[in-house]
C-alpha positions as CSV (number, residue, x, y, z in Angstrom):
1,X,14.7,6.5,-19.6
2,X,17.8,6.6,-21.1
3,X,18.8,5.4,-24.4
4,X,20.9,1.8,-23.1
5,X,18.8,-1.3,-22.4
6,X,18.0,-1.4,-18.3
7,X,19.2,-3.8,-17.0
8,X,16.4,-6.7,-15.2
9,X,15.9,-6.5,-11.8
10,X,17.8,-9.1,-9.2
11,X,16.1,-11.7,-7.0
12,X,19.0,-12.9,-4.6
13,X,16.0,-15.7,-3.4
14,X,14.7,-16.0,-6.8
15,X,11.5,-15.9,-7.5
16,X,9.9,-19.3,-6.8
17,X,10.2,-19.5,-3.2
18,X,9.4,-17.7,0.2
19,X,9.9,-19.0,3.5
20,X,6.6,-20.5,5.0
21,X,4.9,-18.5,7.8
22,X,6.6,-20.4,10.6
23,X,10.1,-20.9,9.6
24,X,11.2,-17.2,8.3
25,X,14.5,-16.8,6.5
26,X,17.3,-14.5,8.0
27,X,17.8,-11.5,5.1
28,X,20.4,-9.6,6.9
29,X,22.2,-10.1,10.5
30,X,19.0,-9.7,12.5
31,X,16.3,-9.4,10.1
32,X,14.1,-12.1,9.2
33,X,11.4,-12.7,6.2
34,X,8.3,-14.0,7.0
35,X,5.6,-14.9,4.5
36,X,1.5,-15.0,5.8
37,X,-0.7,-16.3,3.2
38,X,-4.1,-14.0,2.5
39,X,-7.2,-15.1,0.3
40,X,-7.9,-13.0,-2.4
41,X,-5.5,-12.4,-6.0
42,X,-2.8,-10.7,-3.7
43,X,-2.6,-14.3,-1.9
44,X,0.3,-13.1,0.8
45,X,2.1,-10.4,2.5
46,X,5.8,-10.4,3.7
47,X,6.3,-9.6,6.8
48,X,9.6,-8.4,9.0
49,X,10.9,-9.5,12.0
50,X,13.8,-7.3,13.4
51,X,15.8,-8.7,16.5
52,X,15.5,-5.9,19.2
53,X,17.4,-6.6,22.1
54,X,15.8,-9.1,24.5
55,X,12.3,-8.9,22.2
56,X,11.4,-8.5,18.4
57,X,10.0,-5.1,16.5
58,X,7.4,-6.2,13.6
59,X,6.8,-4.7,10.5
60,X,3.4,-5.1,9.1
61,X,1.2,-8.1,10.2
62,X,-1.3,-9.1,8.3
63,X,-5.1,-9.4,8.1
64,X,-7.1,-10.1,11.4
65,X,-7.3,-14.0,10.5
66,X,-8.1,-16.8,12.7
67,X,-5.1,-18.7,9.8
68,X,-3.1,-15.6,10.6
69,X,-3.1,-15.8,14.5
70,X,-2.5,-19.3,14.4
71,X,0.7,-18.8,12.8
72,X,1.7,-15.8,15.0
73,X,0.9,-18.1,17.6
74,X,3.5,-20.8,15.8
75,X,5.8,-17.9,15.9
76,X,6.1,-16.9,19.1
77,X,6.5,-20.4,20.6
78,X,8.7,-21.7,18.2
79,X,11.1,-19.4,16.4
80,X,11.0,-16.4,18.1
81,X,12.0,-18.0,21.7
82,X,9.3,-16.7,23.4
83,X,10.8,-13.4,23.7
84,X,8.4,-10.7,23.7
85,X,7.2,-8.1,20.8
86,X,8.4,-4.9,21.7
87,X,7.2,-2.7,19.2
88,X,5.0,-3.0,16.0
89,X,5.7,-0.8,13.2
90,X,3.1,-0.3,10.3
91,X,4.2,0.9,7.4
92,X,0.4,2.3,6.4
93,X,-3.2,1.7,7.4
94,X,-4.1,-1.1,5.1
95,X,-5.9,-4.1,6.5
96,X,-3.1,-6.7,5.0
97,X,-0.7,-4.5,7.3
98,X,-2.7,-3.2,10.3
99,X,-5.1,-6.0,10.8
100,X,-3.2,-7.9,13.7
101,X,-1.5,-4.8,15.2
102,X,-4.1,-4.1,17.6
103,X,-4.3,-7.6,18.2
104,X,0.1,-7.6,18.9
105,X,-0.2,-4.8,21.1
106,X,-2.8,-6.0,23.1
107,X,-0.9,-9.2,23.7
108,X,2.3,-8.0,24.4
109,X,1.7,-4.6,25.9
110,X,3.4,-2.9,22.8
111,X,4.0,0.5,21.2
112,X,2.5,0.9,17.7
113,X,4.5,3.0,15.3
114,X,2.8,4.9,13.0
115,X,2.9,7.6,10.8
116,X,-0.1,10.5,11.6
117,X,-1.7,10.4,8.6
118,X,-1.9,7.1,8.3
119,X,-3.0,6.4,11.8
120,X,-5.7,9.1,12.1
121,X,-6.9,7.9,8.4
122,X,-7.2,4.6,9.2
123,X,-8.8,5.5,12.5
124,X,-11.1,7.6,10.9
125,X,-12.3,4.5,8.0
126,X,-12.6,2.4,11.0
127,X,-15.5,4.1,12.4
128,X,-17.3,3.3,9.6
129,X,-17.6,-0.3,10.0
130,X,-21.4,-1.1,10.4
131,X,-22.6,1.4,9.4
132,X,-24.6,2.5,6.2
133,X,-22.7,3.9,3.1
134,X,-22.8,7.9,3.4
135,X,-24.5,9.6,0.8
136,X,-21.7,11.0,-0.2
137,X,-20.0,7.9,-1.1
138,X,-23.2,6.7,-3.4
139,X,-22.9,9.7,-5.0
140,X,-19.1,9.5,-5.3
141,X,-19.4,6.3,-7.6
142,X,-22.7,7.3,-9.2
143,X,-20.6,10.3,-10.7
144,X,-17.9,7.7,-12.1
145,X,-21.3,6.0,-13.8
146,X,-22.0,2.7,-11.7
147,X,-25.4,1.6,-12.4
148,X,-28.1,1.6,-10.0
149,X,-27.3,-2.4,-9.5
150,X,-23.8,-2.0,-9.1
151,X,-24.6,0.9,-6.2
152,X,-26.5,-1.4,-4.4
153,X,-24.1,-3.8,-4.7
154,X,-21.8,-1.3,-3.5
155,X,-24.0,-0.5,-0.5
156,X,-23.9,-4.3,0.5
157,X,-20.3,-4.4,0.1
158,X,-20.0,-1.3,2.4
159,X,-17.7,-1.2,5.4
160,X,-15.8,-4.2,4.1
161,X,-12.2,-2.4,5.1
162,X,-12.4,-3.0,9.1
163,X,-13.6,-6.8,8.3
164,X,-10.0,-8.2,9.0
165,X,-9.0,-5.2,11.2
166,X,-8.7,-5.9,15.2
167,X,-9.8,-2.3,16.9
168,X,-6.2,-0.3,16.8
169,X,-4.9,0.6,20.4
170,X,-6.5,4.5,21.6
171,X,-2.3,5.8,21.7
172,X,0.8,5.2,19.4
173,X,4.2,6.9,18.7
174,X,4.3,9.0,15.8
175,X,6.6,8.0,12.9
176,X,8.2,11.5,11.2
177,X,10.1,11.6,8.1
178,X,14.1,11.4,8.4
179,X,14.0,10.4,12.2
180,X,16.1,7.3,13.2
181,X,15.0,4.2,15.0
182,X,17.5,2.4,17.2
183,X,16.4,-1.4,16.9
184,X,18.6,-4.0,18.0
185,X,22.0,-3.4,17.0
186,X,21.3,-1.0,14.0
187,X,19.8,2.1,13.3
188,X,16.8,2.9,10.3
189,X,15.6,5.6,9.2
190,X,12.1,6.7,7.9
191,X,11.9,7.8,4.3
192,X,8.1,8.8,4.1
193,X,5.9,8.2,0.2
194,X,2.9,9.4,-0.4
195,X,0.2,8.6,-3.3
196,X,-0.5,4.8,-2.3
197,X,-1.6,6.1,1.4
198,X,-1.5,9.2,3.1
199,X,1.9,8.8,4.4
200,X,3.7,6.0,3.7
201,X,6.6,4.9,6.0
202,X,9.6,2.9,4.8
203,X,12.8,1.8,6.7
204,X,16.3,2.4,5.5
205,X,18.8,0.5,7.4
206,X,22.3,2.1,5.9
207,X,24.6,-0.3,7.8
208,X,22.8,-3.2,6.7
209,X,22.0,-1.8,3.1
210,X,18.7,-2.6,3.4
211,X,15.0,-0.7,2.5
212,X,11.8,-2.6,3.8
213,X,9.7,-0.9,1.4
214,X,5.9,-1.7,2.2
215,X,3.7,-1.0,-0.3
216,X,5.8,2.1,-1.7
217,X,7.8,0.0,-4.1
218,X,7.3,-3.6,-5.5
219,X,9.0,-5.7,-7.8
220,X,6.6,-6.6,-10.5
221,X,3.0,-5.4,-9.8
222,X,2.3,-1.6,-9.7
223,X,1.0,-0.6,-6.2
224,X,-2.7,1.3,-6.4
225,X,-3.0,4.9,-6.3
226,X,-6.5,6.0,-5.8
227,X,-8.7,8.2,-4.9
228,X,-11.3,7.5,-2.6
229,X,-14.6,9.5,-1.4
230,X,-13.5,10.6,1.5
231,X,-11.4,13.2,-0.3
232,X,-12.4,13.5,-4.0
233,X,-10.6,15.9,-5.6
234,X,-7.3,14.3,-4.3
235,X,-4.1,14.2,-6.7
236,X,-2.7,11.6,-5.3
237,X,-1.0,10.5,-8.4
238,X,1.3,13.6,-8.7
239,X,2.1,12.6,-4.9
240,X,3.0,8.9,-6.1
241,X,5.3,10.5,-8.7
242,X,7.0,12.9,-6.5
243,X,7.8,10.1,-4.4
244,X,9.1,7.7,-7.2
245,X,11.4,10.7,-8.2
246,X,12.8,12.3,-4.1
247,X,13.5,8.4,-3.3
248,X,15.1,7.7,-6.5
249,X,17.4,10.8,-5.9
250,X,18.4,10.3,-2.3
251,X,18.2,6.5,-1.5
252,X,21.4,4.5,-2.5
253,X,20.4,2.5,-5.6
254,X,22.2,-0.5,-4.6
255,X,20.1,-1.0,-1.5
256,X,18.2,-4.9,-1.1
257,X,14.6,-4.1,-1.4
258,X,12.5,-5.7,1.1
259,X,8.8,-5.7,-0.2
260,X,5.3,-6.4,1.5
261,X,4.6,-8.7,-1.8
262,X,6.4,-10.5,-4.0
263,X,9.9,-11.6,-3.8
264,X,13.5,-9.4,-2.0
265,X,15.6,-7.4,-4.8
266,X,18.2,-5.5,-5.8
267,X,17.9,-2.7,-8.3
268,X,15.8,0.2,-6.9
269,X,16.6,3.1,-9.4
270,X,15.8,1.2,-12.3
271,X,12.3,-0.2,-10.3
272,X,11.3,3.2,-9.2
273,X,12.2,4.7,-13.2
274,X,10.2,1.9,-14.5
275,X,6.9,3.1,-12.0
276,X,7.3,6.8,-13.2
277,X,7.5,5.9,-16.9
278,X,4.9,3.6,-16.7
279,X,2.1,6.1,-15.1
280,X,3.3,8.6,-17.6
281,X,2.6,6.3,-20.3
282,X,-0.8,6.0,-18.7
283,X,-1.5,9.4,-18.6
284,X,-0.5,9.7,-22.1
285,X,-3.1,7.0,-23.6
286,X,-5.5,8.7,-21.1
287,X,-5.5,11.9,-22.5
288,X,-5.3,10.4,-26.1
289,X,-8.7,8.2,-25.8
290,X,-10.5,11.9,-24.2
291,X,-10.9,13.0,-27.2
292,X,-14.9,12.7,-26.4
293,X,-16.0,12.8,-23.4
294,X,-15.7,9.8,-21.3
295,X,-16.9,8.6,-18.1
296,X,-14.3,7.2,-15.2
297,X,-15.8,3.6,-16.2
298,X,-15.1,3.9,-19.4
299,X,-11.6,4.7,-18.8
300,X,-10.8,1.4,-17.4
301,X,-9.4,-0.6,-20.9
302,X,-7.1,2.0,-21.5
303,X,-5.1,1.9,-18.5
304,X,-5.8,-1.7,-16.9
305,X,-6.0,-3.6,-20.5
306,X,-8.0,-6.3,-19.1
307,X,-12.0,-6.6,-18.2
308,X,-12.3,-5.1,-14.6
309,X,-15.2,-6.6,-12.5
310,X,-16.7,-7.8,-9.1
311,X,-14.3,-6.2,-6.0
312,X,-11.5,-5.0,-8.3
313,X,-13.6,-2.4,-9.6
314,X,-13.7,0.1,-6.5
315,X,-9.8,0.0,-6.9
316,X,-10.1,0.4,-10.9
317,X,-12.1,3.8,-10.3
318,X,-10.1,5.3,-8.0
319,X,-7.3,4.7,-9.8
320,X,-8.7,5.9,-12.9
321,X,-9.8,9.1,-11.0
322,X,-6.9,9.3,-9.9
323,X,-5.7,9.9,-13.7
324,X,-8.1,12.4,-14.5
325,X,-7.5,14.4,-11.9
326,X,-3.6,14.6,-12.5
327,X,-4.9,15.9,-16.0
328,X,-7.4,17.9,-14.7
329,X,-5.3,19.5,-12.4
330,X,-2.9,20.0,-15.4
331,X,-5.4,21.9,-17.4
332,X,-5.4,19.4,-19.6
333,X,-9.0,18.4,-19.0
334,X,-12.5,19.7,-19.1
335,X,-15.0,18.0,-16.9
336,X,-19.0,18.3,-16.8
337,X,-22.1,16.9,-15.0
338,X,-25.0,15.5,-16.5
339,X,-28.2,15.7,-15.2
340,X,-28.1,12.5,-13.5
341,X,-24.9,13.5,-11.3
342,X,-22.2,11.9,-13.6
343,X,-19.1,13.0,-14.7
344,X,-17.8,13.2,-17.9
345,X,-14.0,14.3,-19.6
346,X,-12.6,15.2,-22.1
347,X,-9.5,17.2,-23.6
């Protein structure tokens, strides 16, 4: 931070209005802003449709809905002129951006564009569905102090991540960080983050000024960093702030942010400062309140400042943990298990 006011960021849409699923709104020559509506808090996802030649190359596509078909369906019969999808690019392996690409490439006989890390990961959760929550996991979340109710209710919950997923093709092409993509008339690059997902892709579009930034960076909420039981000692906070700091030093900082939620802007330096002060500030209050030893749970009013319950609170712990293990991997933090298998820390 430095010592002059920032300046607010810039919505060159404002913030009140999105295009409707159907009707998308041209960005940039070429590049078109669809909006899906999704249940839940985070009620939509933006979507990107590039003009590729004689087809289209998607970005992201939403959960495996029969709402969200329906509209792809409007899409391709209306607006996009029947011309096929010729690619579909995923920026990483979450359900709100994989769950139709399966679907996509089935339809169309598409390539899906991936990242390794993020395809094999989300492979790998996949095979999970319907099946019964690994011992591992239980014990995972019994260590961050859930109850024995909240475990079971855990158990029921289990497997809820490939709900809204359509099975992802057998094949893709690899994305790699700093190759280019040729699409339509322009060329993008791919500027890889980490901490939110294994390996996040973004596009940079230099000629056209643009980032579409997925999950990596958004406007106004702070995306999750967690970790999760299938590795547990993760750090993927220090990965998240790595990121925030490489992309803040090598992307231009006048660049028009495309974003998977929330509204198009401009002022990415001062978005991607505000992320890595804010998790510092975190961090801070987190190692303050350690001065007895805590459990992850209890963590959860110092860096969420509001009562965390029902689904939100598998997010909540790994985020938490993913606090305390930043620390812990600082030295900052001493960590011991009780006879009951739970974790506590403290400075």
């Amino acid at each position: 931070m430095t010592d002059e006011p920032l300046r607010d960021l810039t919505y060159p849409w404002g913030r009140t209005t999105a295009p409707a699923g159907a009707s998308p709104l041209e960005v940039a020559p070429g590049v078109h802003w669809a909006r899906f509506p999704m249940p839940g808090s985070l009620d939509h996802i933006n979507l990107w449709l590039l003009e590729d030649g004689e087809g289209w190359t998607i970005v992201d596509t939403c959960l495996d809905l029969p709402a969200s078909r329906e509209l792809w369906e409007q899409l391709f019969a209306g607006f996009m002129g029947a011309r096929p999808v010729t690619q579909v690019i995923c920026t990483h392996l979450h359900p709100d951006h994989v769950g139709l690409a399966g679907w996509l490439c089935e339809r169309f006989g598409s390539e899906l564009l991936m990242t390794r890390d993020e395809f094999l990961t989300c492979k790998t959760l996949l095979a999970s569905v319907g099946k019964t929550v690994p011992k591992s996991a239980l014990g995972f979340y019994r260590a961050a102090g859930y109850s024995q109710r909240e475990l079971e209710d855990l158990e029921r919950r289990f497997a809820g991540f490939g709900a809204a997923v359509h099975p992802l093709p057998d094949r893709y092409r690899r994305l790699v960080a700093g190759e280019e993509l040729c699409i339509g008339d322009n060329r993008w690059q791919v500027v890889v983050g980490n901490g939110h997902s294994p390996e996040h892709a973004c596009l940079y579009c230099p000629a056209l000024k643009l980032l579409i930034s997925g999950d990596q960076v958004l406007p106004n909420i702070t995306s999750n960093v967690s970790v999760l039981p299938l590795e547990p000692h993760a750090n993927p906070l220090r990965d998240w702030l790595d990121s925030c700091r490489r992309l803040r030093q090598t992307l231009p900082s006048d660049l028009l942010v495309l974003p998977a939620h929330e509204f198009p802007f401009r002022g990415l330096e001062l978005r991607l400062t505000q992320l890595i002060d804010s998790h510092e500030s975190d961090l801070r209050s987190l190692w303050d309140f350690l001065d007895t030893p805590k459990r992850v749970v209890d963590c959860f009013p110092v860096l969420f400042k509001r009562e965390v319950h029902g689904s939100q609170k598998g997010m909540a712990t790994g985020e938490a943990l993913a606090h305390l293990n930043y620390l812990a991997d600082m030295k900052q933090l001493n960590r011991i298990t009780d006879d009951e298998g739970v974790h506590w820390y403290s400075r």
